[in-house]
C-alpha positions in Angstrom: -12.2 -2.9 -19.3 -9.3 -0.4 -19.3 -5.9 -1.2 -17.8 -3.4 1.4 -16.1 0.0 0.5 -16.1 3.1 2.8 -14.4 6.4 1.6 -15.2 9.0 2.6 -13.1 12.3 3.2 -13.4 14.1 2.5 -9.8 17.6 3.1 -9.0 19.1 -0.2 -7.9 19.9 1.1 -4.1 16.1 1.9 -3.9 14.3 -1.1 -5.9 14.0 -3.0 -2.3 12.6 -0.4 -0.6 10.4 0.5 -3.7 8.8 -2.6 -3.2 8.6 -2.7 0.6 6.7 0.7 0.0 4.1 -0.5 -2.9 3.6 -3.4 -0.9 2.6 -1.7 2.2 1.4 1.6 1.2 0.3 1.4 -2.3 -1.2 -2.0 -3.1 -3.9 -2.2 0.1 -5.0 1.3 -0.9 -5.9 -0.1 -4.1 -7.5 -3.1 -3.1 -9.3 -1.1 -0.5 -11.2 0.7 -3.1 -14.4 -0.3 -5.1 -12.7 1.3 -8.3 -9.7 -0.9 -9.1 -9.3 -4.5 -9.7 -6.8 -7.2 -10.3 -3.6 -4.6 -8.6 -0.7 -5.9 -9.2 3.3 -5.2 -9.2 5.2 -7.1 -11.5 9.2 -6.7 -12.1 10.3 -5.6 -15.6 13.0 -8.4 -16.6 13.4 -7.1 -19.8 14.9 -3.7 -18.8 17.2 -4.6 -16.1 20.7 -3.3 -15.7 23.2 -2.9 -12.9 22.1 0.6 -11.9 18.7 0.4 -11.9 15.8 -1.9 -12.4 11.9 -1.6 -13.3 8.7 -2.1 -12.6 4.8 -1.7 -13.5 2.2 -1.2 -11.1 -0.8 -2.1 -13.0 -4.6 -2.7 -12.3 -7.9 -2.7 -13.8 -10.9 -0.2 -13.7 -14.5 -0.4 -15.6 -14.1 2.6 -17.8 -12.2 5.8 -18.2 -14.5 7.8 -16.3 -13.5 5.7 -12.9 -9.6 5.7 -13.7 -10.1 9.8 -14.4 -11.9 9.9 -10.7 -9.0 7.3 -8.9 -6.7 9.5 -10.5 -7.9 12.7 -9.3 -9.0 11.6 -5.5 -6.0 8.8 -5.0 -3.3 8.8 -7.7 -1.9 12.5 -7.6 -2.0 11.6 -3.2 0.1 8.4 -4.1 2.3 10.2 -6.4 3.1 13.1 -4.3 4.0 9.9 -1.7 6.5 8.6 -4.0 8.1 11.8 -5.1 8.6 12.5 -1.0 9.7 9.0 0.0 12.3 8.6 -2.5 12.6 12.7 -2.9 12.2 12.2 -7.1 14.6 9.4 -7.4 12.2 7.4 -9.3 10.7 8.3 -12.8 8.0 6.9 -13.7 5.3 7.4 -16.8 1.6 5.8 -17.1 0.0 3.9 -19.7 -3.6 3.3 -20.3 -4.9 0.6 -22.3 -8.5 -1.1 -23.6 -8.7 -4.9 -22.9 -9.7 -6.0 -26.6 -9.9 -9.9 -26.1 -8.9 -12.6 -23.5 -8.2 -16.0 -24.1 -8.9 -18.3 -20.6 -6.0 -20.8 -20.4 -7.5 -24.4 -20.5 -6.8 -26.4 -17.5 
């Protein structure tokens, strides 16, 4: 299982709308596709200061050769919908990771 994480690094006047817009645009495009799994946009409370905030959009895909064709056919459209929403206020940078082992908590 891989797992693609973007952080993002929001300037504090746009972190609501940041979300709004992953909620509504970004999120049910992901769970619309066959491709990703387990999307999900968590807030980064250990990088928080009073200009800015962060967060990572992450989800999971089956193997590199599905993220590579998300990435091509949805992820450069979503980008190029973040750079024009919030004209490049936001940086962001990707991370891609190999689930080694999960432990299931007990109950």
């Amino acid at each position: 299982m891989i797992i693609y994480n973007t952080t993002y690094h929001v300037p504090l006047a746009d972190a609501r709308d940041f979300v709004i817009w992953v909620s509504q645009a970004v999120l049910p495009r992901l769970g619309q596709t066959s491709y990703v799994s387990s999307a999900r946009l968590s807030r980064i409370l250990s990088h928080r200061d009073d200009e800015s905030e962060c967060f990572a959009l992450q989800f999971e895909v089956e193997s590199t050769a599905r993220l590579h064709y998300w990435l091509i056919h949805e992820g450069k459209q979503i980008d190029n919908e973040l750079a024009k929403t919030f004209n490049n206020r936001i940086l962001g940078f990707a991370t891609m990771m190999e689930e080694v082992e999960t432990i299931k908590a007990a109950n």
